[in-house]
N, C-alpha and C positions, 0 to 999 in steps of 0.2 A: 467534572474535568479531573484526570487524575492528577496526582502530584509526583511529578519527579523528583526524587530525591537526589544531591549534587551526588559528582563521584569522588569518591576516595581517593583525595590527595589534590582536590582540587582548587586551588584559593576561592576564597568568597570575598566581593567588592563590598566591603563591610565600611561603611562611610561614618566613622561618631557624627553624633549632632552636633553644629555649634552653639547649641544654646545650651550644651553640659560643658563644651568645651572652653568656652568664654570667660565662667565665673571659677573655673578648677584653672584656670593659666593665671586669672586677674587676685585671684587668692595667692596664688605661690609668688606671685609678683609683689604684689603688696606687702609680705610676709618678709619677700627677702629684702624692700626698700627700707620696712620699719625696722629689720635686724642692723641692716646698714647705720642706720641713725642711733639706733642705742648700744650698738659694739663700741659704745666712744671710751678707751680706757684715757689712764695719762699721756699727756703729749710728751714727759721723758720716758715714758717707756715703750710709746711708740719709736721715739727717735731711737732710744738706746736698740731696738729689734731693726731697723732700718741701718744701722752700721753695722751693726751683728752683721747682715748678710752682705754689707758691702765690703767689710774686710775677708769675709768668706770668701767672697768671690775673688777678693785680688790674691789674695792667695794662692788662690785653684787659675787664675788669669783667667777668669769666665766673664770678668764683668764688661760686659759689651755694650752697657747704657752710656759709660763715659765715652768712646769714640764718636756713638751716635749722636748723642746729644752735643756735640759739639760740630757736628756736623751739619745736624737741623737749626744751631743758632747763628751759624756763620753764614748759611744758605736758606735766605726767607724761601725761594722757589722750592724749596723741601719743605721747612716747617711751616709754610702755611697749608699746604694740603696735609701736613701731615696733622694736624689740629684741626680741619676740618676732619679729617678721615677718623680722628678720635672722637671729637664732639656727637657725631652724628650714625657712624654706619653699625656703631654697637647697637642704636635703637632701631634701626630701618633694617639692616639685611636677618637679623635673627626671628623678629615676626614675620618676615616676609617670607622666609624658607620655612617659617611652619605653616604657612594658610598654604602655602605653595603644597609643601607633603600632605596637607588635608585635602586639598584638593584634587593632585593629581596622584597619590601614592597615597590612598587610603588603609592597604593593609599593611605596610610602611610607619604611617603615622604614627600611632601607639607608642610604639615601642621607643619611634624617635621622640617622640612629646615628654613620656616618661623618662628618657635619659637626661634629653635636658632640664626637666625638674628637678629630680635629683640631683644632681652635679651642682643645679642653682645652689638647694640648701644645704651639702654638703660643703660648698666655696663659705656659705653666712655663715657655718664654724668655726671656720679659718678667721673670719672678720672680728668674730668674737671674741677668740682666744688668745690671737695673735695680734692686735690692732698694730699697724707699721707703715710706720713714715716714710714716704714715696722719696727718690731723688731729689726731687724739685724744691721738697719743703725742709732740705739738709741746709747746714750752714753753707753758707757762698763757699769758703774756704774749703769742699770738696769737690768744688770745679764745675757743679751742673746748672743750666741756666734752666728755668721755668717758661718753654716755649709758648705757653696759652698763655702768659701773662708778657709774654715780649711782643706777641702778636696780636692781642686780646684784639686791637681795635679793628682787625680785619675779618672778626667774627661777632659770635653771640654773647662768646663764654666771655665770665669776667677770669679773677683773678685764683678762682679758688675751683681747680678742677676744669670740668667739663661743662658744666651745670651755667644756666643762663645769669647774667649781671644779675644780681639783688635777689638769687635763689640759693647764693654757695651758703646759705646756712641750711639748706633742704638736704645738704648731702656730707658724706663721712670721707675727709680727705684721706681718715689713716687707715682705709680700707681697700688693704692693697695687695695685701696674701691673701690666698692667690691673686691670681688677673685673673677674670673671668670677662674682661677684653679678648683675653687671648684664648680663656674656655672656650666661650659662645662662638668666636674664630673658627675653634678647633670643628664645633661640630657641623655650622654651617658648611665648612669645606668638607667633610664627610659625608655631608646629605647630598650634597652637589655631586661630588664625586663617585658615590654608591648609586644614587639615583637617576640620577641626571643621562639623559640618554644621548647628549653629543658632543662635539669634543671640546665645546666653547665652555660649559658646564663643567665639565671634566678638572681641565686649564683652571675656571676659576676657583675649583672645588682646592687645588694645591696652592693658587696664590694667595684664598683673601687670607690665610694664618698666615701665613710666611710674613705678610706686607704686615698687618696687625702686629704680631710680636714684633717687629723691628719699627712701626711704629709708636705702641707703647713703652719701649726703651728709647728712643728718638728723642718724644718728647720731655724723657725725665718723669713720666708717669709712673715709669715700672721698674725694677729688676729684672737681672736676668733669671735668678728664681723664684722670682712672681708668675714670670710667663711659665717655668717650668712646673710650676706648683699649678697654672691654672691645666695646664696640661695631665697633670695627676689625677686631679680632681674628674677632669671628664671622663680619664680611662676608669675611674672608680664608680662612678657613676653610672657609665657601661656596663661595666661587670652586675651590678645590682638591678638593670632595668629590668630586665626578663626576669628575675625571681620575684622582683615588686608586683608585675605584673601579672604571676600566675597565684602569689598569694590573694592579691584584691579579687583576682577573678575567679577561687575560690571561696572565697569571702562570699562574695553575691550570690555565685552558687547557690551556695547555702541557705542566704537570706530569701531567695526568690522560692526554694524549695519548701521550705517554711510556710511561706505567704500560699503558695499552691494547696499544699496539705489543708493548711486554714481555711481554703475558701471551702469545700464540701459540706466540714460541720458549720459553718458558716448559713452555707443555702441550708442543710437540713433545720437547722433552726428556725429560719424564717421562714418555710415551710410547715412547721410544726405550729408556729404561731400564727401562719394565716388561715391554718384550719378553725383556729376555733369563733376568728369572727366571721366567717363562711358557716358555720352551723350553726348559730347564734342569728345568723343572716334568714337564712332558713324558717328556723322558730318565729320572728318577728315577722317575716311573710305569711304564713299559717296563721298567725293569731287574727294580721290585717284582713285576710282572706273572710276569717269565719266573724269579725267585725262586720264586717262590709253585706256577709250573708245577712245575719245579724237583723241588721237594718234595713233593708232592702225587705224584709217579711214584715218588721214590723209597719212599715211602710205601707205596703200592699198586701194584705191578708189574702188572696187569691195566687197569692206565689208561691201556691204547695205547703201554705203550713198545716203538720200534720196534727190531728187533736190525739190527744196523751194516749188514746187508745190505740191508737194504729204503730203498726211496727213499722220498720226500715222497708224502700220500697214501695208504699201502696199494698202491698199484697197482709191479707188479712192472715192469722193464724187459729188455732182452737183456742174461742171461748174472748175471741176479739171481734167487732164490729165496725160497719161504717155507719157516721152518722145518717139517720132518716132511713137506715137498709131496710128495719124491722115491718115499714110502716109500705115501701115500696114493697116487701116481699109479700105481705099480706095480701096487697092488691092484687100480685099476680095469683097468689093463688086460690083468688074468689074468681075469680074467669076463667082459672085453666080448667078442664073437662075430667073429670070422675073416671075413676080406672076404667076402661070397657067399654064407657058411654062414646056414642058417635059423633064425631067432630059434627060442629055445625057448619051447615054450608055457606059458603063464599060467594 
């Protein structure tokens, strides 16, 4: 059957495996939980980074965590969805729009998979360098109340975070430059919005970041250049996915071209080496062969064995005999008839 080659310019429904993609998400995930836990610097110079940018902002009149939060604490029918909506849609809509892109938008995926990685450990540098104390954990005396912990009892979360009762030691409070609430936000509605082919997808590809950043300033989780810094960080991320991607995939390239070249001398060797116990094979066949003659003569002496006079064949040569010939031939020629002389009659 012949093989069609695709045509030039054609996409290919190129599906990754999940079983490569499972343990390269569940590494970069683990990588960035365990950065999260050791970026712990001091708690004054978390705080002292965490007013840095709050008097920055009253400054510039950008800080829009104080109206919200005071607005989610005076209105439980806001801040309880708004702490549910933090507790939980960070972990559920962001794997969900990537098995969503692995599944339906395979030649898609890639590129979106690798952005959001990157952007991930790009945000753990932030966590690193910059460790900073969220609104909620400032002194009373700068007016933000701590929504998860006024509401705690209508959810999971205890008092420390998002993170479930008797787990807030699993996680890093002053890990908060950027928001990567409102990164994974950012990309989620990008995949929705790029991909997504109607208009309900569309719609939610523009609300869930809008709703997210004004939730995590809401609840006193974030700044408002946290959410802009997690905004950074994506566009940064962006920009470096397709170059990450054609370096790795040069990379293999290479490594697979390698592995090809290799296999030739590879087979000729073991080629070379299964000749010799193939002729060796051989030899020990012959030897058995003429064994087997061997004993089979000495066995039955009427099985052609020839006495030291006789050559190869049966057939005699000059000045070579069969036994008894001498003794037959003389008989015949005491009865044959004398040159001339007249046969006898019959």
């Amino acid at each position: 059957m012949p093989h069609t080659a695709p045509r030039t310019g054609t996409p290919q429904r190129t599906q990754p495996r999940w079983w490569a993609e499972l343990p390269l998400i569940a590494m970069v995930y683990v990588a960035y939980s365990a950065g999260r836990l050791l970026a712990r610097g001091s708690v004054s110079s978390a705080v002292d980074h965490g007013l840095g940018i709050l008097e920055f902002e009253q400054a510039l009149h950008i800080d829009f965590e104080t109206p919200l939060n005071d607005l989610f604490t005076k209105h439980a029918s806001l801040g309880i969805p708004a702490d549910f909506a933090y507790a939980s849609l960070h972990y559920i809509v962001t794997p969900a729009i990537l098995v969503w892109l692995w599944k339906r938008r395979p030649t898609q995926y890639r590129v979106m998979r690798t952005w959001l990685m990157l952007s991930t450990l790009i945000g753990l540098i932030g966590f690193i360098t910059l460790p900073t104390c969220p609104p909620r954990l400032l002194d009373a005396s700068h007016g933000f109340v701590d929504t998860m912990a006024q509401y705690g009892s209508y959810g999971w979360w205890g008092g420390e975070a998002s993170a479930p009762r008797g787990l807030g030691g699993l996680t890093n409070q002053y890990a908060a430059m950027p928001s990567l609430h409102v990164g994974w936000s950012l990309w989620c509605g990008i995949a929705l919005y790029r991909h997504g082919r109607s208009g309900w997808a569309k719609a939610a590809g523009v609300a869930y970041p809008l709703l997210t950043t004004i939730i995590v300033m809401g609840t006193a989780n974030h700044y408002f250049l946290d959410a802009a810094a997690g905004a950074a960080v994506m566009g940064l991320g962006f920009l470096l996915a397709r170059p990450a991607l054609r370096l790795t995939d040069r990379v293999w390239a290479r490594f697979t071209a390698r592995r090809t070249n290799a296999a030739p001398a590879d087979a000729g060797l073991g080629a070379a080496a299964g000749a010799e116990p193939a002729a060796a094979d051989l030899v020990a066949a012959d030897a058995a062969r003429a064994e087997l003659v061997a004993a089979d003569a000495a066995a039955d002496p009427d099985l052609g064995v020839r006495a030291p006079g006789v050559s190869g064949g049966c057939e005699t040569s000059a000045g070579e005999h069969i036994p008894q010939q001498s003794t037959r031939d003389a008989d015949r020629n005491a009865t044959a008839p004398a040159d001339g002389a007249p046969a006898a009659a019959r």
